[in-house]
C-alpha positions as CSV (number, residue, x, y, z in Angstrom):
1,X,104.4,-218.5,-55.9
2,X,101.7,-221.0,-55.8
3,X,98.2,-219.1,-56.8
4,X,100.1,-215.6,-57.3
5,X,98.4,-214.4,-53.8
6,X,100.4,-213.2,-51.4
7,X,99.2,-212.6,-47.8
8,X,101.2,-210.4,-45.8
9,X,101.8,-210.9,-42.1
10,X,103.6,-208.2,-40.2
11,X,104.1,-208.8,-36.9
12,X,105.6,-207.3,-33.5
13,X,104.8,-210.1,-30.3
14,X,102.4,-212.1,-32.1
15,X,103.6,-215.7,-30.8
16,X,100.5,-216.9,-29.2
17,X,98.6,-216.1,-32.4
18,X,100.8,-216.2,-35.1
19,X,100.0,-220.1,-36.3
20,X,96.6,-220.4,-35.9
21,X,96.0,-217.2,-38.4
22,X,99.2,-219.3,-40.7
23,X,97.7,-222.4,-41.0
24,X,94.1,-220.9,-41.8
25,X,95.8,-219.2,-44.5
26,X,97.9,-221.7,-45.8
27,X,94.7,-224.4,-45.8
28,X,93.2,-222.0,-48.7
29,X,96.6,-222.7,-50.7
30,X,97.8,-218.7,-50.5
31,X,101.7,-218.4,-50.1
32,X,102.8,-216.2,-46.4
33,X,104.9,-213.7,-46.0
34,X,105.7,-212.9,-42.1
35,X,107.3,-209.5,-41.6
36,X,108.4,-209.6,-38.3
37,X,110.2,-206.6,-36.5
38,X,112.4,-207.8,-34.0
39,X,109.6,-209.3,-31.6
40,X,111.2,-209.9,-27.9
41,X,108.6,-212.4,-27.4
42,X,110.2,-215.0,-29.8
43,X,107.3,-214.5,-32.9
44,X,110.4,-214.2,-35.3
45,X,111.9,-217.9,-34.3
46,X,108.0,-219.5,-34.4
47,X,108.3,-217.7,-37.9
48,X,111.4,-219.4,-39.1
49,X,110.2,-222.8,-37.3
50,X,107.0,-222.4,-39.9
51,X,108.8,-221.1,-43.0
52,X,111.5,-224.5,-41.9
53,X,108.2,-226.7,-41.8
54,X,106.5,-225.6,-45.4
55,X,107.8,-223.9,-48.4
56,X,104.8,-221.8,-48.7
57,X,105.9,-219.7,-45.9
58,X,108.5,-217.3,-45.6
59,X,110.1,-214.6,-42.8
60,X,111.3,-211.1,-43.5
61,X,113.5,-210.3,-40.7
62,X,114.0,-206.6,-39.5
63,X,116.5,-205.5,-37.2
64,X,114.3,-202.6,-35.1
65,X,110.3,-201.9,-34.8
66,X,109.7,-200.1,-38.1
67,X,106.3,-199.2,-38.5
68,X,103.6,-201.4,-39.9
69,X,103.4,-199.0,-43.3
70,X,106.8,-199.5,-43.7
71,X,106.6,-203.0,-43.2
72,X,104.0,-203.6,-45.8
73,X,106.0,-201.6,-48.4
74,X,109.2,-204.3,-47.9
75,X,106.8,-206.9,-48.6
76,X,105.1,-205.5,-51.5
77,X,109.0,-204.9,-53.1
78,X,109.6,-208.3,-52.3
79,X,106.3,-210.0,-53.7
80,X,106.3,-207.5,-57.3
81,X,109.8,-209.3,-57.7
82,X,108.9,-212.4,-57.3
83,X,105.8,-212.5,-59.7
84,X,102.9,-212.0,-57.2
85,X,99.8,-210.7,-58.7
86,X,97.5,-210.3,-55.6
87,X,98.8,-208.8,-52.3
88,X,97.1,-209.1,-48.9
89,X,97.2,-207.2,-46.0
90,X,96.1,-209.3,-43.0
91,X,96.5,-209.0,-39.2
92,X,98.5,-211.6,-37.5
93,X,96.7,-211.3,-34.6
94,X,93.4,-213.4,-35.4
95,X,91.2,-210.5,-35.8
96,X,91.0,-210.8,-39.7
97,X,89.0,-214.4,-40.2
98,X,90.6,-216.7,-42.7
99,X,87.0,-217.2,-44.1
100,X,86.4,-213.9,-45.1
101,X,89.4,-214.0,-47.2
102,X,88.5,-215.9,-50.4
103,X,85.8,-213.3,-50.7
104,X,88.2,-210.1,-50.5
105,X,90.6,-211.7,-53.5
106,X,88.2,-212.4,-55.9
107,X,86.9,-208.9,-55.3
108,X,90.4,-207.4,-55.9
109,X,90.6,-209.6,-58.9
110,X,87.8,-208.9,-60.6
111,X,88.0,-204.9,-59.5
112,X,91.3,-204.7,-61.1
113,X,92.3,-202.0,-57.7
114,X,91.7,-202.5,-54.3
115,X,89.3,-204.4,-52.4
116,X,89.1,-203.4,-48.6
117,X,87.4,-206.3,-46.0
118,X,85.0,-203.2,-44.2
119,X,83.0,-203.5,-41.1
120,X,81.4,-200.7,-41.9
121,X,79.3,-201.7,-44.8
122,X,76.1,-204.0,-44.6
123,X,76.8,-207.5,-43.6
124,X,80.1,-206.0,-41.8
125,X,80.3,-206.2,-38.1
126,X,82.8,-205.9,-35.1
127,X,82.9,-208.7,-32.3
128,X,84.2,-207.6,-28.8
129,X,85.1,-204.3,-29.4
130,X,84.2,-201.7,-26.2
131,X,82.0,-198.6,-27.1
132,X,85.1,-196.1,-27.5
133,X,87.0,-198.3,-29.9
134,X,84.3,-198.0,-32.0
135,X,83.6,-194.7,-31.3
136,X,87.4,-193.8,-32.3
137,X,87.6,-195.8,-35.4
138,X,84.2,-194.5,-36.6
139,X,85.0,-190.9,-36.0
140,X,88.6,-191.6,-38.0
141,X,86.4,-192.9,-41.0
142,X,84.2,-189.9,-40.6
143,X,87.5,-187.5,-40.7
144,X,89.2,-189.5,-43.5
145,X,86.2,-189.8,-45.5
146,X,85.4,-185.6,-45.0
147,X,88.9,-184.1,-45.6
148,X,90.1,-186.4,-48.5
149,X,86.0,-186.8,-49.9
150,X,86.2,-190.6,-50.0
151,X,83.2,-192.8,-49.9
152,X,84.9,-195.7,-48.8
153,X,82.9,-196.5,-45.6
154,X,86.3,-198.3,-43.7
155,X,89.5,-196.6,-44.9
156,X,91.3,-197.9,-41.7
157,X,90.9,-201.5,-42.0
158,X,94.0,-203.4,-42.0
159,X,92.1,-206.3,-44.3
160,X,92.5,-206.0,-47.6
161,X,93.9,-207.0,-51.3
162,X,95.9,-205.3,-54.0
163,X,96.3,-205.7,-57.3
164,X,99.8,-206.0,-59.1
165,X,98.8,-203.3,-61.3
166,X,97.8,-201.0,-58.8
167,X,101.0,-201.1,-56.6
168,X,103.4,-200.9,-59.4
169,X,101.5,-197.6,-61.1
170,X,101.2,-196.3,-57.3
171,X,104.9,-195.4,-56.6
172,X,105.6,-196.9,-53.3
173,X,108.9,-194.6,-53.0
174,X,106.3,-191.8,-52.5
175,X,104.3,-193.1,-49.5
176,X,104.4,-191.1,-46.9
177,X,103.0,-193.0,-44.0
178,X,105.4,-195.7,-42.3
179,X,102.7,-196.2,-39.4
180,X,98.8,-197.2,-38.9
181,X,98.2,-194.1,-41.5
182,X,99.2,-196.2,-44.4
183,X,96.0,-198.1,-44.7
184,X,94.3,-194.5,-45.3
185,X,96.7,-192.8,-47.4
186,X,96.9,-196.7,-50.0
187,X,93.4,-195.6,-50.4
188,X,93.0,-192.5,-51.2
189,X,96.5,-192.9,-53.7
190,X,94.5,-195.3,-55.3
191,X,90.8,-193.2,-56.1
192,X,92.7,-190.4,-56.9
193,X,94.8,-192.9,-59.6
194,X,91.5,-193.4,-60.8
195,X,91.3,-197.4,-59.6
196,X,88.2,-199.3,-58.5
197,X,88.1,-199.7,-54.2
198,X,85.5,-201.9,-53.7
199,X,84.5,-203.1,-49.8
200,X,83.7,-206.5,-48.6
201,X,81.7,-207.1,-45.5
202,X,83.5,-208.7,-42.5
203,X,83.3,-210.0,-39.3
204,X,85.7,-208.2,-37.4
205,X,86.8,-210.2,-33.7
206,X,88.9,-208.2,-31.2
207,X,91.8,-210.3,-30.6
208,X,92.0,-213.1,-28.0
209,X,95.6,-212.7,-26.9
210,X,98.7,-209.8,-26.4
211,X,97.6,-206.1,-27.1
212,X,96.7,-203.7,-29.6
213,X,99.3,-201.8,-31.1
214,X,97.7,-198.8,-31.9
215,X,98.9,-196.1,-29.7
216,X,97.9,-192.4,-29.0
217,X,100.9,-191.4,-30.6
218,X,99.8,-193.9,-33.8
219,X,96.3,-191.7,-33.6
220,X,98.0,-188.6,-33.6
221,X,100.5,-189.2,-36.4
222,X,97.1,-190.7,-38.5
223,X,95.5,-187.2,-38.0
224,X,98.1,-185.4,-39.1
225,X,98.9,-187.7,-42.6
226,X,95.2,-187.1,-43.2
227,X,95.6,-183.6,-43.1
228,X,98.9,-183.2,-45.2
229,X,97.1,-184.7,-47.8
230,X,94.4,-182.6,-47.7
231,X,96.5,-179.6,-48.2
232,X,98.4,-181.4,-51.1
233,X,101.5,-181.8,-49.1
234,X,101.4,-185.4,-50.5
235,X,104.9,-186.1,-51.5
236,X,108.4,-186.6,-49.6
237,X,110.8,-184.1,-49.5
């Protein structure tokens, strides 16, 4: 571990994307940490191609599509035992700038909790987005923020740093989400632990190649977290 910054990287057919959004992380000197899930497209051997080219990089391998919560959590394991001290959550698509990242660290490190890249704060702002996206991932703020009474303006984004202090008191093993869902629920686990989440303008920019991964089904389940921890049905059974 380099810095003690660890940027996460899950990804599912991200080949045409995946080195670009490397290399503009590895120029800042942060260590990589591709999750990939069995991509058909061959993202998983560009991975191992990178982690054989520079010892900053390395690939988590996993044998079926698990869920992008889920794939977080592995990494998170991974990086608290191997002495990481900040942990970011980054697209691998290209959509998360490499230039907003600095920024969203030294937040996190000087919050001591969370610091969320947000879109939705002044300064923030979304690049090639059509109206309903925006309409869709506005009105899930709106929902998250009136069910759970969070002020955080952008409880969705996937952009974002943790604190080593904050995951270990947080209890991964009682996360419920394993899907999109997982970006909400981090947050409000973390206010309601009583840690700083502080939000960083960004420019957001829709990606240039493959598709979005968010499904209706994604939506769905999202909804339905949301409201299970709103009735205090928080925990796994």
């Amino acid at each position: 571990m380099t810095d003690g910054v660890l940027v996460v990287l899950p990804t599912f057919n991200e080949v045409e994307n995946l080195e670009r959004v490397v290399g503009g992380v590895r120029q800042l000197g942060h260590d990589v940490l591709i999750v990939d899930d069995a991509s058909p497209d061959g993202t998983g051997e560009l991975a191992d191609r990178l982690a054989a080219a520079d010892k900053g990089v390395r690939v988590l391998h996993r044998a079926r599509k698990l869920g992008l919560g889920s794939a977080y959590e592995a990494a998170f394991r991974l990086g608290l035992k191997d002495g990481a001290e900040l942990f970011v959550e980054m697209d691998a698509d290209g959509s998360h700038l490499a230039s907003d990242l600095e920024g969203i660290v030294e937040a996190a490190r000087r919050s001591g909790g969370l610091a969320i890249g947000s879109r939705y704060v002044p300064g923030g702002s979304i690049v090639g987005w059509p109206y309903h996206r925006w309409l869709l991932s506005w009105g899930a703020n709106f929902y998250c923020r009136a069910l759970l009474g969070l002020r955080t303006r952008d409880c969705t984004s996937g952009y974002r740093c943790y604190t080593r202090d904050l995951l270990t008191h947080m209890g991964l093993d009682d996360v419920l989400s394993q899907g999109y869902s997982f970006q909400i629920e981090m947050v409000w686990r973390a206010r309601r632990l009583g840690y700083s989440v502080v939000e960083v303008p960004i420019r957001f920019e829709d990606r240039v190649a493959g598709a979005s991964k968010v499904s209706r089904g994604e939506v769905r389940r999202a909804l339905w977290t949301v409201l299970r921890l709103r009735l205090g049905r928080w925990k796994k059974v």
